[in-house]
MARKE-531986 format. One record per atom (N, C-alpha, C): residue number from 1; residue in three letters; atom name; x, y, z. Coordinates in nm, 2 decimals. Layout:
// MARKE-531986
<NUM,Ala,CA,<X,Y,Z>>,
...
END
This chain:
// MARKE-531986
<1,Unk,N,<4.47,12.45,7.11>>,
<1,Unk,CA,<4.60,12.39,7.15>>,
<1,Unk,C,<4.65,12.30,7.03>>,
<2,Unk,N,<4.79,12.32,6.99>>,
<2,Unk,CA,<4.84,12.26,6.89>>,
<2,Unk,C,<4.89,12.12,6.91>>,
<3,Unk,N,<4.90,12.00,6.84>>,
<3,Unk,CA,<4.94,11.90,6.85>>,
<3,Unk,C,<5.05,11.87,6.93>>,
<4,Unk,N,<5.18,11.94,6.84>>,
<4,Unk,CA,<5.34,11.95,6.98>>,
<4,Unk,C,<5.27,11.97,7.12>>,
<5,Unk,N,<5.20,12.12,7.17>>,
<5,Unk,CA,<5.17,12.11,7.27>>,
<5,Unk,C,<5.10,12.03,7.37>>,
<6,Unk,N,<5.00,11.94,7.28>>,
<6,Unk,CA,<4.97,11.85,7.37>>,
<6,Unk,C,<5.02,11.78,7.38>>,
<7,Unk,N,<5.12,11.70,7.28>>,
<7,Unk,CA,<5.23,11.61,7.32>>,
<7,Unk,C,<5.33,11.64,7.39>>,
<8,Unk,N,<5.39,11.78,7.45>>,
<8,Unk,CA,<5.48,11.82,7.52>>,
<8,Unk,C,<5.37,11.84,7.73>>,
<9,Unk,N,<5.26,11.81,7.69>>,
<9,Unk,CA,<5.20,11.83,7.85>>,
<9,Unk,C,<5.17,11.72,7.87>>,
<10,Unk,N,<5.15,11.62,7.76>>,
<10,Unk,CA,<5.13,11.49,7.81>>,
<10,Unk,C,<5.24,11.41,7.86>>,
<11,Unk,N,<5.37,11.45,7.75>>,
<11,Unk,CA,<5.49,11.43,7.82>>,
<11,Unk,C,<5.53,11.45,7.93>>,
<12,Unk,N,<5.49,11.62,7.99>>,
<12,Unk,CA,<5.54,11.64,8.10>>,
<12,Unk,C,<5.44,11.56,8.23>>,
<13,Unk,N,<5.30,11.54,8.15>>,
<13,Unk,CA,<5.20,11.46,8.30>>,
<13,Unk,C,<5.29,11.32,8.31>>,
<14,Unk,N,<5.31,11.25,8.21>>,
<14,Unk,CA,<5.39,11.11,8.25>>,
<14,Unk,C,<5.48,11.13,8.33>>,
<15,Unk,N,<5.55,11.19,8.34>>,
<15,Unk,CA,<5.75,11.23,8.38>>,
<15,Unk,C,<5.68,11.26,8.53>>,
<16,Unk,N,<5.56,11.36,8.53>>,
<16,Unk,CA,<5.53,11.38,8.67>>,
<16,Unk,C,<5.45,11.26,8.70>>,
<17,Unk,N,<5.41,11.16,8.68>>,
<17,Unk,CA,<5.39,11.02,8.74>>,
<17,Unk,C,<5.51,10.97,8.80>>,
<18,Unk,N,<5.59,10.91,8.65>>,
<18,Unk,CA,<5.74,10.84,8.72>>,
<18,Unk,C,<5.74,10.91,8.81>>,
<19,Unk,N,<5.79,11.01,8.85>>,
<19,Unk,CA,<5.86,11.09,8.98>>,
<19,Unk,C,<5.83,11.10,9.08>>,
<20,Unk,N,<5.72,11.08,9.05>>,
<20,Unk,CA,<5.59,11.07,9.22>>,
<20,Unk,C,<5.64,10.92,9.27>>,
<21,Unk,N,<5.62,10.83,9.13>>,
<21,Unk,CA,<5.60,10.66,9.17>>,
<21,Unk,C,<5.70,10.68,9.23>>,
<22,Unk,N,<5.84,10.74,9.16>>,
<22,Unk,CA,<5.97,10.69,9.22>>,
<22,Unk,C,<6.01,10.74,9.37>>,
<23,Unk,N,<5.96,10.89,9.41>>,
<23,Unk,CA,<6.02,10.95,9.50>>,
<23,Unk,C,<5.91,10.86,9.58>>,
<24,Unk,N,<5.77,10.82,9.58>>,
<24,Unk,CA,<5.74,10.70,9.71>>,
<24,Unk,C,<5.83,10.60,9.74>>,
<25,Unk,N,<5.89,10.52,9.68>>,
<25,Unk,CA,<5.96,10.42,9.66>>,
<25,Unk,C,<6.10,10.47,9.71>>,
<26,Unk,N,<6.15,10.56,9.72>>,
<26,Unk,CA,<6.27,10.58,9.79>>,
<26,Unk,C,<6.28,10.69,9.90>>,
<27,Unk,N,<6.17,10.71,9.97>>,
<27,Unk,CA,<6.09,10.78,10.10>>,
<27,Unk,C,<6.26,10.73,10.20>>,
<28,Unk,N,<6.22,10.82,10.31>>,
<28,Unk,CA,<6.34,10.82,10.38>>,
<28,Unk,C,<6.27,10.70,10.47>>,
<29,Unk,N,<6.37,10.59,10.53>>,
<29,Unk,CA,<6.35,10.47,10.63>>,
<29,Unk,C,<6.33,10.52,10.75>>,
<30,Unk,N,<6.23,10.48,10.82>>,
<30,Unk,CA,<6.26,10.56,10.98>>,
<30,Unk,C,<6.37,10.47,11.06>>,
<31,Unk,N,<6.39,10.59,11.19>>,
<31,Unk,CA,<6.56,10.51,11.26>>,
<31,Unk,C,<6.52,10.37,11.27>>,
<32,Unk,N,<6.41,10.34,11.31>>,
<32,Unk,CA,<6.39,10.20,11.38>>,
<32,Unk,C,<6.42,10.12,11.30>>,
<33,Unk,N,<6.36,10.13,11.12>>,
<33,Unk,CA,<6.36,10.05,11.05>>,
<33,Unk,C,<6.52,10.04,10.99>>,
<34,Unk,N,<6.57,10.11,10.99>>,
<34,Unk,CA,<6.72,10.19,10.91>>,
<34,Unk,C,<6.82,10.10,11.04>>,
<35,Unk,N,<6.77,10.10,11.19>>,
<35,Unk,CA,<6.91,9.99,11.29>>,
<35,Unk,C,<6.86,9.90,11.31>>,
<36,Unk,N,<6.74,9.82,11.33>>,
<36,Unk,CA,<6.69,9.71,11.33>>,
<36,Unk,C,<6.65,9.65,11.27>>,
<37,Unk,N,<6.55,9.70,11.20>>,
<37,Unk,CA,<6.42,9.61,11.07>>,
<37,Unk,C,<6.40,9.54,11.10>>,
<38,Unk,N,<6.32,9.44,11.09>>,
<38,Unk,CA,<6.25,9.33,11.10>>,
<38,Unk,C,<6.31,9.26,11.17>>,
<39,Unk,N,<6.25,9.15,11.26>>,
<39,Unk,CA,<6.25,9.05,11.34>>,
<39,Unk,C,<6.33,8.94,11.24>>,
<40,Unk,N,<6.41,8.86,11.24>>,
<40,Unk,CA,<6.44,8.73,11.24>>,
<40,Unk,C,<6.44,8.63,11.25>>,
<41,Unk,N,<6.41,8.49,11.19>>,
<41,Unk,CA,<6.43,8.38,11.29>>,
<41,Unk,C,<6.53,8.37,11.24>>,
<42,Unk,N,<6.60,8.31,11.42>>,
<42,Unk,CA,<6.74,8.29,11.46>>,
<42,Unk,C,<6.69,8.14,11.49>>,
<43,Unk,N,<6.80,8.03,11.47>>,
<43,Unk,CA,<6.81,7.89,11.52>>,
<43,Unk,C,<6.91,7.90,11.64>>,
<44,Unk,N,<6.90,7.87,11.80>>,
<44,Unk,CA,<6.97,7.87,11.91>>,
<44,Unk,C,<6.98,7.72,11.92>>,
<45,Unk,N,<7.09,7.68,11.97>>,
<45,Unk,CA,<7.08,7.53,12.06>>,
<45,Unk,C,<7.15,7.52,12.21>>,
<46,Unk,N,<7.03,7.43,12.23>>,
<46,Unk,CA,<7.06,7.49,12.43>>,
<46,Unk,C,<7.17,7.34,12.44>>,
<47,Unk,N,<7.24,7.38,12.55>>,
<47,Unk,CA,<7.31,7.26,12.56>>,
<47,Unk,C,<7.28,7.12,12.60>>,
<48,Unk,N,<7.30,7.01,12.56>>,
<48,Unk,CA,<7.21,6.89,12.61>>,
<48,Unk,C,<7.24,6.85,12.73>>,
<49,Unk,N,<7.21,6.75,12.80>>,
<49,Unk,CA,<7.19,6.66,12.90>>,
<49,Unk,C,<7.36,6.53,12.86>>,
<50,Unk,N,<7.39,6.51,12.97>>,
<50,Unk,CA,<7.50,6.38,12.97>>,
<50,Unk,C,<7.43,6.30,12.82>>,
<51,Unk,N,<7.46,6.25,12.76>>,
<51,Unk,CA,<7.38,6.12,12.64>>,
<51,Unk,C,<7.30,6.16,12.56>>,
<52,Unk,N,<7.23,6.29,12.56>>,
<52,Unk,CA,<7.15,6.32,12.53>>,
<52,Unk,C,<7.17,6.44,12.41>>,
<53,Unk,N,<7.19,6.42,12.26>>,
<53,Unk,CA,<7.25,6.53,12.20>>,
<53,Unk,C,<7.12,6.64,12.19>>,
<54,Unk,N,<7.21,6.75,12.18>>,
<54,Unk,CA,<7.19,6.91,12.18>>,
<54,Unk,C,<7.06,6.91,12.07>>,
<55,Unk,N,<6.94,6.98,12.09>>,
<55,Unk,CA,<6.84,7.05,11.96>>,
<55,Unk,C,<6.83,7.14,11.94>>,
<56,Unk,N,<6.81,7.19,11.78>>,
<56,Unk,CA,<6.77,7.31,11.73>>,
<56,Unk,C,<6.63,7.36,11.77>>,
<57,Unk,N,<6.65,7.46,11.89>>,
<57,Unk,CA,<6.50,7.54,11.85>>,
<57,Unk,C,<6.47,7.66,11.79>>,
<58,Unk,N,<6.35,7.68,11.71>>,
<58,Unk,CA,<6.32,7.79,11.68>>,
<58,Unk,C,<6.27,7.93,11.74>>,
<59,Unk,N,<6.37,7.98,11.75>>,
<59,Unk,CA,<6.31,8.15,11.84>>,
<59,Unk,C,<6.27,8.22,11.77>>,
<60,Unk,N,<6.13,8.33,11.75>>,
<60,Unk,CA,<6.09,8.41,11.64>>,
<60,Unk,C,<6.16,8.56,11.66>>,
<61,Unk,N,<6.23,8.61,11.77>>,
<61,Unk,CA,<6.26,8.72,11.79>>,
<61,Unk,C,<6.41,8.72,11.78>>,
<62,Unk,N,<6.50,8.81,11.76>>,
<62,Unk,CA,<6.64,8.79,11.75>>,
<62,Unk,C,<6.68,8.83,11.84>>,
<63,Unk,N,<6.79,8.75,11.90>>,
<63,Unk,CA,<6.84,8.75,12.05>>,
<63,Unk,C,<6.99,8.73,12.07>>,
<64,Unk,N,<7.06,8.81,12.15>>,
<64,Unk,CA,<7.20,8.88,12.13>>,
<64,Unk,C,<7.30,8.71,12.16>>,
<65,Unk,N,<7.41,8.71,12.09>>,
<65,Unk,CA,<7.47,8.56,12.11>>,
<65,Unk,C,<7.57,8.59,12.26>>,
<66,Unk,N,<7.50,8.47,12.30>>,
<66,Unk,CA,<7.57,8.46,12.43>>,
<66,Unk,C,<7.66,8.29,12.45>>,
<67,Unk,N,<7.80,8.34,12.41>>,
<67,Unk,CA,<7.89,8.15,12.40>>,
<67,Unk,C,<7.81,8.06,12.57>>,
<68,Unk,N,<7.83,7.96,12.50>>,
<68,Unk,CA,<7.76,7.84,12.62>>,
<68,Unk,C,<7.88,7.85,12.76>>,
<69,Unk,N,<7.82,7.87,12.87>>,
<69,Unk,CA,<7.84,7.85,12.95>>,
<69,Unk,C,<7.89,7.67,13.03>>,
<70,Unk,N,<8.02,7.67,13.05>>,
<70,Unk,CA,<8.04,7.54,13.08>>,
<70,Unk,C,<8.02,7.51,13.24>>,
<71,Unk,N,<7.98,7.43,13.26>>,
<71,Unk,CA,<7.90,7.35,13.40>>,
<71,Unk,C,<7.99,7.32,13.47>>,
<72,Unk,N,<8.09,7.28,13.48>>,
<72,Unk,CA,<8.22,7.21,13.53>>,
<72,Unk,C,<8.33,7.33,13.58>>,
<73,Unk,N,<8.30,7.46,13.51>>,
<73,Unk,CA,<8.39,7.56,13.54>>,
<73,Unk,C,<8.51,7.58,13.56>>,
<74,Unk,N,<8.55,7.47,13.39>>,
<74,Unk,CA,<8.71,7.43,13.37>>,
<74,Unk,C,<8.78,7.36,13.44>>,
<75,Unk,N,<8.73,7.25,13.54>>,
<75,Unk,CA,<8.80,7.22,13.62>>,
<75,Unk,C,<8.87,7.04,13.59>>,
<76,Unk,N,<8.76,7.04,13.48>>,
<76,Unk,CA,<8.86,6.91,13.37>>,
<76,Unk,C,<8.99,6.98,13.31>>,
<77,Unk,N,<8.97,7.11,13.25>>,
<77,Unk,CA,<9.06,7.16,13.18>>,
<77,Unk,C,<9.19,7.20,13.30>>,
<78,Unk,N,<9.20,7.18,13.42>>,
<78,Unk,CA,<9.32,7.20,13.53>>,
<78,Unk,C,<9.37,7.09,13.53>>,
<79,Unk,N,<9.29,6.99,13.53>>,
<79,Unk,CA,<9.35,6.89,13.52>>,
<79,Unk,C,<9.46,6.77,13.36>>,
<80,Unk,N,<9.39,6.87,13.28>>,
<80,Unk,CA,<9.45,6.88,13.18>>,
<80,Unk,C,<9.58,6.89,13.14>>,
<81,Unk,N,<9.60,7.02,13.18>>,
<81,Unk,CA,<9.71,7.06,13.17>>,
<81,Unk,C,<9.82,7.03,13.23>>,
<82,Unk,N,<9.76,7.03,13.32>>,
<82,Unk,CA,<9.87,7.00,13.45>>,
<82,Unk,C,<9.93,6.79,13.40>>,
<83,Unk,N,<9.81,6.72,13.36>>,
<83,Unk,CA,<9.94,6.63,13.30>>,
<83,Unk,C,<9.99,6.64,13.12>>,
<84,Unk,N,<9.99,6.68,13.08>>,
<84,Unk,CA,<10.05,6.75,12.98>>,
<84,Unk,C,<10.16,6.78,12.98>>,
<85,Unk,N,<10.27,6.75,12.87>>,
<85,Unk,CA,<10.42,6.81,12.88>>,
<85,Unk,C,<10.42,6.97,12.91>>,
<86,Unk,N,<10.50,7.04,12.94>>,
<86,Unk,CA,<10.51,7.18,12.94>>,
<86,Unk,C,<10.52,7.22,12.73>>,
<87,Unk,N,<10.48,7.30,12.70>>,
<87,Unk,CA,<10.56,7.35,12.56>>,
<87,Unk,C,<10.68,7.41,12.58>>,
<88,Unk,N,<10.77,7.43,12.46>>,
<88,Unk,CA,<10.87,7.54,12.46>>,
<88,Unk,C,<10.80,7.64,12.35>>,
<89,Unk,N,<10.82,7.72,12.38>>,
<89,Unk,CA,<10.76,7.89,12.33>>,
<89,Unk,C,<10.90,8.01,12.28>>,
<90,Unk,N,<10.93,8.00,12.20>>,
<90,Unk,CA,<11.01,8.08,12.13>>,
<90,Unk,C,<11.00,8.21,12.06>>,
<91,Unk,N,<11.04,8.31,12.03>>,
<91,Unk,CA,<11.04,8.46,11.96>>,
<91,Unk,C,<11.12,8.41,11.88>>,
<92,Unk,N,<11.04,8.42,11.72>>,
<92,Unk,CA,<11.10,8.37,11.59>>,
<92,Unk,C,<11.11,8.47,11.51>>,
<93,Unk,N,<11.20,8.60,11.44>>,
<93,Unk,CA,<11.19,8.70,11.37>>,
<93,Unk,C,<11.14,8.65,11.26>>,
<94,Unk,N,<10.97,8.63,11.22>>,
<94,Unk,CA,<10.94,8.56,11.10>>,
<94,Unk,C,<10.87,8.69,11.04>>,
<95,Unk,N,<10.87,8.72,10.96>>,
<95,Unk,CA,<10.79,8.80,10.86>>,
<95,Unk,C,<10.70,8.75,10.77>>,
<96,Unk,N,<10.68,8.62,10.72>>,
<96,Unk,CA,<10.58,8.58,10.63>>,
<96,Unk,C,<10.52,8.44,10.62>>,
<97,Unk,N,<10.45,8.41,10.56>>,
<97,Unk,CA,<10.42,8.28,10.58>>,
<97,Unk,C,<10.54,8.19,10.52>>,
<98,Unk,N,<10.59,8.25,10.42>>,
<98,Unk,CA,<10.70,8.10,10.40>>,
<98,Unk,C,<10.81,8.15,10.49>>,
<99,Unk,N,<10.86,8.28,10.55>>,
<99,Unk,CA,<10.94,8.22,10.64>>,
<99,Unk,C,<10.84,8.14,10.79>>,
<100,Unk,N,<10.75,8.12,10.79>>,
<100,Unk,CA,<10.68,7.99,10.89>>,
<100,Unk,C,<10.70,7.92,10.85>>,
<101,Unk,N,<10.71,7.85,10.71>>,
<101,Unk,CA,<10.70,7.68,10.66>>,
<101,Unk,C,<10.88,7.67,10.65>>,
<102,Unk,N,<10.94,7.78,10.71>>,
<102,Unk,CA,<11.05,7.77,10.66>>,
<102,Unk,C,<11.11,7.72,10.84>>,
<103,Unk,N,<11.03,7.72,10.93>>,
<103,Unk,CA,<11.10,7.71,11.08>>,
<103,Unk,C,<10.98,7.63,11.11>>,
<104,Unk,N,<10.87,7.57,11.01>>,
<104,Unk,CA,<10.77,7.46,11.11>>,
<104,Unk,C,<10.83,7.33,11.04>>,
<105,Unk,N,<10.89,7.30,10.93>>,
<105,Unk,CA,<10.90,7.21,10.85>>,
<105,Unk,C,<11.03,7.15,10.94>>,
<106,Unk,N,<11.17,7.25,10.98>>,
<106,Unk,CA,<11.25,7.12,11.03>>,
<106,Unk,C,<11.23,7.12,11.15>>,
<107,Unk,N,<11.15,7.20,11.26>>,
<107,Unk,CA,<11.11,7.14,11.37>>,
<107,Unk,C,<10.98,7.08,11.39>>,
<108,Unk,N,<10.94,7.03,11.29>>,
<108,Unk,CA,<10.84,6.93,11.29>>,
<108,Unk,C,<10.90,6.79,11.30>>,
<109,Unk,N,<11.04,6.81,11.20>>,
<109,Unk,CA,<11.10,6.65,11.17>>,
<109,Unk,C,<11.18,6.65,11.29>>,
<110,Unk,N,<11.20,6.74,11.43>>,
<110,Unk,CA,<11.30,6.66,11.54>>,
<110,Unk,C,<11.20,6.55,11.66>>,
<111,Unk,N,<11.30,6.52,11.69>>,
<111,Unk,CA,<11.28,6.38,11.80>>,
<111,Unk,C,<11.16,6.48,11.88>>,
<112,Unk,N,<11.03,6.39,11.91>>,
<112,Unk,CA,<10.95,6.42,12.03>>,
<112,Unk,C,<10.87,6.54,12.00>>,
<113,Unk,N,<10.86,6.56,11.86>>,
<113,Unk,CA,<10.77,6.71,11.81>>,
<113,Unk,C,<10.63,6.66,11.82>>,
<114,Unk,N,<10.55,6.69,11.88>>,
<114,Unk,CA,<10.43,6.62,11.81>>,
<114,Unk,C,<10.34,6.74,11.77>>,
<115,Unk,N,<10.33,6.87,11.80>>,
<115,Unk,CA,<10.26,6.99,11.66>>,
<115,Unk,C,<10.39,7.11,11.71>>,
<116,Unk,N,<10.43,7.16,11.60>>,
<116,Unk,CA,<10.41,7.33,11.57>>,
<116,Unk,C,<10.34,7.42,11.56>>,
<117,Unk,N,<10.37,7.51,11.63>>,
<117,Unk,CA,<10.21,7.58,11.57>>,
<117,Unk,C,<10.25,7.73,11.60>>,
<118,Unk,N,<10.32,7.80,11.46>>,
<118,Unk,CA,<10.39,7.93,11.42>>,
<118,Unk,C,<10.28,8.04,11.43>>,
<119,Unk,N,<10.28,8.15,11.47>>,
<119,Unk,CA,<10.24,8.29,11.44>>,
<119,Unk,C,<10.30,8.39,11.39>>,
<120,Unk,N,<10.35,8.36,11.24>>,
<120,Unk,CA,<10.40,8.48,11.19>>,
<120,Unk,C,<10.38,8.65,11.27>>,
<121,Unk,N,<10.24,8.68,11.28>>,
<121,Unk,CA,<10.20,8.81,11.28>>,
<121,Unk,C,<10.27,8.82,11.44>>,
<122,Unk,N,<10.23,8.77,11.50>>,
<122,Unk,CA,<10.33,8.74,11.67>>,
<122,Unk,C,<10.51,8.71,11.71>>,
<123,Unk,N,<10.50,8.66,11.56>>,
<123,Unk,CA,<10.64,8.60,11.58>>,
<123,Unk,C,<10.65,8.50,11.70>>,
<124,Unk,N,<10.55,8.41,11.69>>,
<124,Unk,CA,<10.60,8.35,11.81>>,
<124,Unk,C,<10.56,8.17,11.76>>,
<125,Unk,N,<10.66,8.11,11.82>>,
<125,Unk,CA,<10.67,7.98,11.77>>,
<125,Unk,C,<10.62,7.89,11.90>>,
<126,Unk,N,<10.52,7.81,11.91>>,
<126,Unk,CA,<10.47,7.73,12.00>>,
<126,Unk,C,<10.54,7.56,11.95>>,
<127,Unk,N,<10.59,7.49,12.02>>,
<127,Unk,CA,<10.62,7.39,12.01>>,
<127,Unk,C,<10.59,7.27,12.07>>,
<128,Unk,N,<10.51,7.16,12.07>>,
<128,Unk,CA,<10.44,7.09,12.16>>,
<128,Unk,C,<10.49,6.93,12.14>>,
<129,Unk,N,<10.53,6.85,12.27>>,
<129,Unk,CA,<10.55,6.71,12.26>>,
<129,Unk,C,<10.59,6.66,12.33>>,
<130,Unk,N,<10.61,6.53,12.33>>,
<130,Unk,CA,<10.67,6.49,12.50>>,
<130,Unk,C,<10.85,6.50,12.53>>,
<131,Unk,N,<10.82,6.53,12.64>>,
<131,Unk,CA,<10.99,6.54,12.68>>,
<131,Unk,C,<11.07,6.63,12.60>>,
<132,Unk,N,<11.05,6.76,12.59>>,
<132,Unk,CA,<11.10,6.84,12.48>>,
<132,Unk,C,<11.24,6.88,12.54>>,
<133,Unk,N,<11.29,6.86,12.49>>,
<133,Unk,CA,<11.47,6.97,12.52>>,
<133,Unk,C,<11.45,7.13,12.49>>,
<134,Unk,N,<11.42,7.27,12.59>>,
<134,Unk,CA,<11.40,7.37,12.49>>,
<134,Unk,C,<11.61,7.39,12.40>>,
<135,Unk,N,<11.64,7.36,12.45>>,
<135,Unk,CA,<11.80,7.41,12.42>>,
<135,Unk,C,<11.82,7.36,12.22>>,
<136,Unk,N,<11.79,7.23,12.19>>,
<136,Unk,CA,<11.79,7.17,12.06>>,
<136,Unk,C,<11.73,7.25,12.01>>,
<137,Unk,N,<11.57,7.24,12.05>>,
<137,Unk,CA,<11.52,7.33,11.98>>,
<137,Unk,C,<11.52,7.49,11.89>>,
<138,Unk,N,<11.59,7.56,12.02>>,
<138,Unk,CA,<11.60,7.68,11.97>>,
<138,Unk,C,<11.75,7.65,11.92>>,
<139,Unk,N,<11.82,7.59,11.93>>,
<139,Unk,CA,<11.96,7.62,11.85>>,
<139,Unk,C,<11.88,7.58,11.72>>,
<140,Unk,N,<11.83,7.49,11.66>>,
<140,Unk,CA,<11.76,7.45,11.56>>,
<140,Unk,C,<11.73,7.59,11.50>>,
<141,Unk,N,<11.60,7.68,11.58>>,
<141,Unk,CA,<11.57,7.77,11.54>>,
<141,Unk,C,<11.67,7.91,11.47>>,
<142,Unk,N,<11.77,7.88,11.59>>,
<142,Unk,CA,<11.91,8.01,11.54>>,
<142,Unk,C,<11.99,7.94,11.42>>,
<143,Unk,N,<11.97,7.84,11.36>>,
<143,Unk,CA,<12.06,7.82,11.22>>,
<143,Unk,C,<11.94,7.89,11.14>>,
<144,Unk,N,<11.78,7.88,11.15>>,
<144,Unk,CA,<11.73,7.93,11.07>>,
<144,Unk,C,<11.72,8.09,11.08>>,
<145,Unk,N,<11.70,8.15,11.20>>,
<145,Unk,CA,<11.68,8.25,11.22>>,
<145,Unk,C,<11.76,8.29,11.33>>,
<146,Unk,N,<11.90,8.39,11.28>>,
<146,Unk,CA,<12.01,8.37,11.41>>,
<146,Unk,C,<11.98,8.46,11.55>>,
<147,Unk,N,<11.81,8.57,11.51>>,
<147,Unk,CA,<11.83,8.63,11.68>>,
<147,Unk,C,<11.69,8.57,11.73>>,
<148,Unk,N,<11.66,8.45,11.67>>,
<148,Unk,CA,<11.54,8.34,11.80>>,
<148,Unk,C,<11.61,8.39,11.92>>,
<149,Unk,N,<11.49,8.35,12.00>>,
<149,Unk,CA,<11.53,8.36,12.19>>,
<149,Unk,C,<11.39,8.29,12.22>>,
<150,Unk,N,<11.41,8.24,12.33>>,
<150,Unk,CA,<11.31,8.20,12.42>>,
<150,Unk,C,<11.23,8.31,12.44>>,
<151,Unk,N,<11.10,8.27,12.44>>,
<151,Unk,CA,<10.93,8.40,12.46>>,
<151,Unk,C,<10.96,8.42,12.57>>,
<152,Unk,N,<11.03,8.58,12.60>>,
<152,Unk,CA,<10.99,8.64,12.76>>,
<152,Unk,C,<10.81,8.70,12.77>>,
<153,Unk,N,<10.75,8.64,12.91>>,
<153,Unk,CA,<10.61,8.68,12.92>>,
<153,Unk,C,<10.61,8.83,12.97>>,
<154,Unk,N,<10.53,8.90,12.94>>,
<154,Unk,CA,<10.57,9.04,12.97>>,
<154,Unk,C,<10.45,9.07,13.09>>,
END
């Protein structure tokens, strides 16, 4: 056997190492491992007691998020509302964020505004405060934008 040739089979034994090492190393994942994989710790916190703030415990298995269930079953939140001014709720042909800063900025500055709160992507202008006039309002709104209307609920 000539020199080249052994350095051409010893070359080729190495190359057939790498290839082995590499093709273990990127083996196909089974389904389990490929949608799940391994367990997680997740941090949950259960809701606390009247005075008593909320704790973090440690769960070792991962467990599907479920929003906290409220005890009272909104029935502070009826009462809520109900004393609360009504809003005026408007259809505002806005297309972008500055036309929003362009209809939150002067009805932020009239009498009795206390928030705006625009949805470009909606077009829809929420207006909140005490004792609201809708009529000022939306005329306000038609010097900026002349086909506003009042939000019909569909």
């Amino acid at each position: 056997m000539t020199e080249s040739t052994f350095r051409r089979n010893e070359y080729q034994r190495q190359r057939a190492l790498e290839l082995s090492s590499l093709s273990e190393s990127l083996r196909m994942m089974s389904t389990q491992d490929l949608f799940y994989g391994k367990n997680e710790q997740i941090f949950l916190t259960k809701k606390g007691i009247k005075g008593i703030p909320p704790r973090p415990e440690l769960v070792l298995s991962s467990l599907p998020f479920y929003p906290d269930v409220d005890e009272n079953d909104g029935k502070d939140q009826k009462d809520d509302k109900k004393k609360q001014d009504p809003d005026v709720v408007l259809y505002v042909p806005m297309c972008c964020g500055d036309c929003e800063e362009r209809v939150k900025i002067p009805l932020s500055e009239m009498e009795g505004v206390k928030s705006v709160d625009c949805n470009w992507y909606k077009r829809r202008v929420i207006v909140s405060g005490k004792a609201l006039n809708a009529l000022p309002i939306l005329l306000k709104c038609r010097e900026i934008f002349r086909k506003s209307a009042m939000w019909k609920d569909d």
